[in-house]
N, C-alpha and C positions, 0 to 999 in steps of 0.2 A: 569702715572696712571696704565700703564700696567705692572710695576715693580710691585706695592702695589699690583696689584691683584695672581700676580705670588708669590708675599710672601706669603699671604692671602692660597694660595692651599696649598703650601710649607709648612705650619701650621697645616693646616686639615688632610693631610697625616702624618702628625709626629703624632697628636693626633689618628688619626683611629688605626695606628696601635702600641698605646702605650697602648689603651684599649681593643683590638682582642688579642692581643698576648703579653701582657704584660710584654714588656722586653724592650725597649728604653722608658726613657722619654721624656717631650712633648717639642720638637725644638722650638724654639720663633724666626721669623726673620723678623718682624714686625719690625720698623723705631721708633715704640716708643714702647720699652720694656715694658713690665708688670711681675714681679714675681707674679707668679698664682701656688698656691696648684691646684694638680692633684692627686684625690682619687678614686680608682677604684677597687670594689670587686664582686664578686658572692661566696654568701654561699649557699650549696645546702645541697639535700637530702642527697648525699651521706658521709656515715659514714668516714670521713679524715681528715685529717690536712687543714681548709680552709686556704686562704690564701686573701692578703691585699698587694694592690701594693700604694707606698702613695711618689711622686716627685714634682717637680716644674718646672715650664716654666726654658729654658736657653736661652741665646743667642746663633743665628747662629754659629759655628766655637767654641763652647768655652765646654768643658771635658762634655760628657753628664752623668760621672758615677758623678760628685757633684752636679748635678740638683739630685740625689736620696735623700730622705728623711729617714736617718736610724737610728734618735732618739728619735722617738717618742712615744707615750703610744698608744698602739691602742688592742680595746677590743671591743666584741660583747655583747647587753643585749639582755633576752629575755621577754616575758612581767610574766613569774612567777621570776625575779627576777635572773636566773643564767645568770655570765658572764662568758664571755669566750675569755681569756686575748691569746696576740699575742706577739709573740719575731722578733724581724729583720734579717732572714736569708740570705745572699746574695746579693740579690736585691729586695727583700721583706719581708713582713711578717708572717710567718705561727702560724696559733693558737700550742698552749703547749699542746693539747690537741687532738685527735679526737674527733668530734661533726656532728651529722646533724639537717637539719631543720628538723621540723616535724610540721604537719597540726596543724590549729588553733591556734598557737601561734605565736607573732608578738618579729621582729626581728629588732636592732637598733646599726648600726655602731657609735662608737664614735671616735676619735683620735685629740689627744692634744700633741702641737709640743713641742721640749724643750723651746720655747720661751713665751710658757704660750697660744698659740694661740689655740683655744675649737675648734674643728664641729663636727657633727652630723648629722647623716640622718634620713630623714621621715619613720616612723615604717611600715616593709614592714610582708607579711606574703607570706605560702611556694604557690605554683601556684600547682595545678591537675596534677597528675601521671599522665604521659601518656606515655607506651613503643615506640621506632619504632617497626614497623611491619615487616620492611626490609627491605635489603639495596642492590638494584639491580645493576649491572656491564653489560654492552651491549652496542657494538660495533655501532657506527649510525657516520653519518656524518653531522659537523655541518654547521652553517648557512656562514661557509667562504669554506666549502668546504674541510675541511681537515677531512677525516676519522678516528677515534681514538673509546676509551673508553668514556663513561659517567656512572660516579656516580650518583644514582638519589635515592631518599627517601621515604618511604611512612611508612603513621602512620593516626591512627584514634582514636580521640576519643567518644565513644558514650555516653559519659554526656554531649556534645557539649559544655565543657566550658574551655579547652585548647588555641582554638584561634588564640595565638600567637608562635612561633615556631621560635628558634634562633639554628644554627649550626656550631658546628666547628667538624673538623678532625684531625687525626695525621694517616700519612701515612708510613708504612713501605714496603722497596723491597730490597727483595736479590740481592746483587753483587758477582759476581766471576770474578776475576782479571783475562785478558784471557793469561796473560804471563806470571803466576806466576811459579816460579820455588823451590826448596828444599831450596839452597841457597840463602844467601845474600851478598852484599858484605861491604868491610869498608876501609876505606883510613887507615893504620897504618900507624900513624909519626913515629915509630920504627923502621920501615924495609925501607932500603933503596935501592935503585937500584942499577948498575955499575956507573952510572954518579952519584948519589947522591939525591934521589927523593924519599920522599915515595912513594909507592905502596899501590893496589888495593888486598887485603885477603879476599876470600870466606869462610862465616862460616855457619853451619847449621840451619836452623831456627827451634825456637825451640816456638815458637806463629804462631798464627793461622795469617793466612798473606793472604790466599787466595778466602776466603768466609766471606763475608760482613754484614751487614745489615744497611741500612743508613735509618733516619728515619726524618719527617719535618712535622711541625704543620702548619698547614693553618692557615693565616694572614690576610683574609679578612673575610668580616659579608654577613653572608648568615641567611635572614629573609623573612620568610612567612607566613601568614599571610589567616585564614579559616573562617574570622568573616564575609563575603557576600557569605558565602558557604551556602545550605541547611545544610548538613554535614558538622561537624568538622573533613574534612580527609584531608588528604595532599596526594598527586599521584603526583607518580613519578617526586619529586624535583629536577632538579639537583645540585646536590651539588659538581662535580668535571667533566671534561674535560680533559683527557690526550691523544695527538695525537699517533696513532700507530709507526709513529719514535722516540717513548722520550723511553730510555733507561730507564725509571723511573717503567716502565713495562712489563722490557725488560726480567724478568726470573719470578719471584714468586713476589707478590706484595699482601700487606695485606694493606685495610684502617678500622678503627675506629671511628665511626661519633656518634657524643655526640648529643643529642637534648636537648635543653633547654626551657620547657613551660615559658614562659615570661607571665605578665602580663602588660595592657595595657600603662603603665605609662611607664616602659620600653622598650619593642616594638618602642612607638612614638620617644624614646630619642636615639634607637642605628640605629631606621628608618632615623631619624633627623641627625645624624653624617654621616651616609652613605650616605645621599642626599647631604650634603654640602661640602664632600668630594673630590662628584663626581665635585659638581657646584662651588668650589673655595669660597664660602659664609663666612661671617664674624664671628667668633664664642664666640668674645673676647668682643664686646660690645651690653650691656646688651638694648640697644637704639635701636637698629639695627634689623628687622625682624630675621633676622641670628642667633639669640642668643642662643646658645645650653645649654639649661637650665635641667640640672640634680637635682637630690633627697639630695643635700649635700650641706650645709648650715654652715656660720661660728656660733658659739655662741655669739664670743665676739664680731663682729663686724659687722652687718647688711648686711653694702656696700659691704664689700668684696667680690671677684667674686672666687669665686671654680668653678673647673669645675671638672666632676667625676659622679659615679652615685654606688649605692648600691643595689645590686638585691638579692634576695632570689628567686631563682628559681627549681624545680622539673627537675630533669636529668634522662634519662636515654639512652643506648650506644649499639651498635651493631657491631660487628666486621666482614667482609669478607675477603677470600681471594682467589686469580684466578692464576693459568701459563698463559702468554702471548699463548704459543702454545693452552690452552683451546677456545680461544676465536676467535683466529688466525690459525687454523688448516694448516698444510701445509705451512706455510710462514716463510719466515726468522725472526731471531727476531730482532729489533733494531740495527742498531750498538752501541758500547760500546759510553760512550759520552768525550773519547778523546782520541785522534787520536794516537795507537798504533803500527805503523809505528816502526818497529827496527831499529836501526839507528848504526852507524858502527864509532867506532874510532881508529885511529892510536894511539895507545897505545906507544908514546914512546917519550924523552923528549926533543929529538933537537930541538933547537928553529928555527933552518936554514932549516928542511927537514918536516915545516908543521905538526908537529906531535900535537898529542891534550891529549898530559898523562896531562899534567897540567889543562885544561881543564875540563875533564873528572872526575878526580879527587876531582875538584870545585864543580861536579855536583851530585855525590854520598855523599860528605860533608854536602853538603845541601841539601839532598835528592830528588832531582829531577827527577834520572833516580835510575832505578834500574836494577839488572845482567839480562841478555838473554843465555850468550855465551862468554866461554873464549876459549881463543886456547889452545888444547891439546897437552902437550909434546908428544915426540920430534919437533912437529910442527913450523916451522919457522916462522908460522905468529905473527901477535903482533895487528892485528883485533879485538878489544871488541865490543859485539854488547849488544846494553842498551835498551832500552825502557824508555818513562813517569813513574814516578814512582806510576801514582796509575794503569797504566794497570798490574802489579808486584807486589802490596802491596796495600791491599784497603785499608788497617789503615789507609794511609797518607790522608785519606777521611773520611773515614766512621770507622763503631765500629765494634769488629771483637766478642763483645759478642750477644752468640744467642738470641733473649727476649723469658722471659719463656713462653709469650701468642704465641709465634712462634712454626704452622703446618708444615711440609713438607709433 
């Protein structure tokens, strides 16, 4: 019994975060499989390409990119009659078009597989503008005791009909490689040594290799919820936690927090996946108190179970950004988060006097370390000293291009 129920989470977690972050489809590792369409969208206010994520349940262990669904027809109506048709890009769908919602008009996903299979969703309409108000950064300690940063929210709105309130983030922080040097190096098979080896050639770099920016979208569901409020305000949400040794804050750090006015039918359904997520609950049988019942429905066939939901919700986004030293005055910052230790080889290819050019060699080919220090003629030594290769190269991590919404 304790297996089913460990499958049972194993499921909930694949779906939570197939519909938060929209990029694995939904794992099945249930003992009696189900092929299940997985359809999941938000069209907003904002004027852009929406998009349409549309897979199917897989079994445990088996390719999750052909649980994708990428030949389908999938189109939005509105109720004065414009659609607004969608192409399969990647791993989804994006409309041919830019479009936003707008007030008073009711909106309705359709998509139809190649196999002739219809659905549709219940006609939803746009939910009340409501800006954030701001998006706070300050230093507190939380309830384990670790000192750090918290992200926290606030927004209000005075028609008191906003309510419901859905968040995600994408976070960006500067990196600087702390052992980056001019050079790089490369194993030429061409050049060979006195015994017969290739060698290690320094060339000059001619890409940006030592300043970074690495960027990640938050994965979980952050909902609240102002309907037993007098006030429709929300104070000081938190919305993110980072402790003061996470490198992640460790020089320039910008987050972007999107709020999303929900209305009550979706609130209860991504309220509903985040309770059963946490609780391991059943989501697959429609019998079952558990049953995560979304807005999308087959045409052709009653019984069928969809799982999925179609939102038209009101967006709107605030961007900040902090130095670690602003918040941390006087303190050191973070350590880098891998371990930049130089590390020293015998550059040479006896295999009887422990030498590590072969090695070495191995290790720049597949770039895992990169140059620190060669010896300089006349010098007799044959010492290279390397480092990890992202303390020397953030590419091999992160994107070395600046985003244009990036302060310094």
């Amino acid at each position: 019994m304790k297996k089913v129920v460990n499958n049972k989470l194993l499921i909930l977690i694949g779906l939570f975060f197939s519909l938060v972050s929209c990029v694995d489809p939904y794992q099945l590792q249930n003992s009696n499989f189900e092929e299940i369409i997985v359809i999941e969208a938000t069209v907003s206010n904002e004027l852009k390409k929406q998009e349409v994520k549309i897979s199917k349940t897989y079994r445990s262990g088996e390719d999750n990119e052909d649980a994708l669904i990428s030949d389908a027809d999938v189109f939005v109506q509105d109720s004065d009659g414009n659609q607004y048709n969608f192409e399969y890009e990647t791993d989804k769908y994006v409309s041919t078009a830019e479009f936003q919602a707008v007030a008073n008009k009711e909106y309705e996903l359709h998509v139809t597989t190649s196999d002739g299979k219809s659905y549709s969703s219940t006609k939803q309409k746009l939910t009340t503008q409501t800006d954030i108000e701001s998006v706070i950064a300050s230093v507190v300690t939380n309830n384990d005791g670790i000192r750090g940063v918290e992200i926290a929210i606030n927004s209000f709105d005075p028609t008191n009909t906003s309510k419901y309130y859905r968040y995600e983030y994408e976070e960006t922080s500067k990196v600087t490689a702390p052992e980056w040097k001019s050079e790089y190096a490369v194993v030429n098979p061409d050049l060979d040594n006195a015994v017969g080896h290739p060698y290690i050639e320094l060339f000059p770099r001619v890409t940006e290799a030592r300043i970074c920016y690495s960027t990640e979208k938050s994965k979980n569901l952050y909902l609240t919820s102002t309907n037993n409020l007098i006030e429709d305000r929300v104070i000081n949400f938190p919305l993110r936690f980072i402790a003061d040794s996470d490198y992640t804050i460790g020089e320039r750090y910008s987050i972007n927090v999107k709020q999303y006015i929900q209305n009550l039918e979706a609130f209860t359904y991504f309220t509903t996946l985040k309770e059963l997520s946490a609780s391991g609950g059943d989501i697959l049988s429609p019998n079952q108190p558990g049953f995560l019942l979304g807005n999308i429905k087959s045409d052709t066939n009653q019984n069928e179970k969809v799982i999925g939901f179609f939102e038209v919700a009101s967006v709107s986004s605030k961007r900040i950004f902090f130095n670690y030293e602003e918040l941390f005055p006087g303190e050191l910052q973070p350590p880098y988060f891998v371990d930049c230790t130089i590390q020293e080889f015998d550059y040479c290819f006896d295999p009887n006097a422990g030498c590590d050019g072969e090695r070495l060699n191995g290790y720049v080919i597949n770039n895992q370390f990169t140059f620190v220090e060669h010896p300089i003629p006349p010098s007799p030594s044959i010492i290279y000293k390397y480092v990890l290769s992202p303390c020397g190269d953030c590419t091999t991590f992160s994107s070395n291009i600046r985003p244009t919404f990036w302060i310094d």
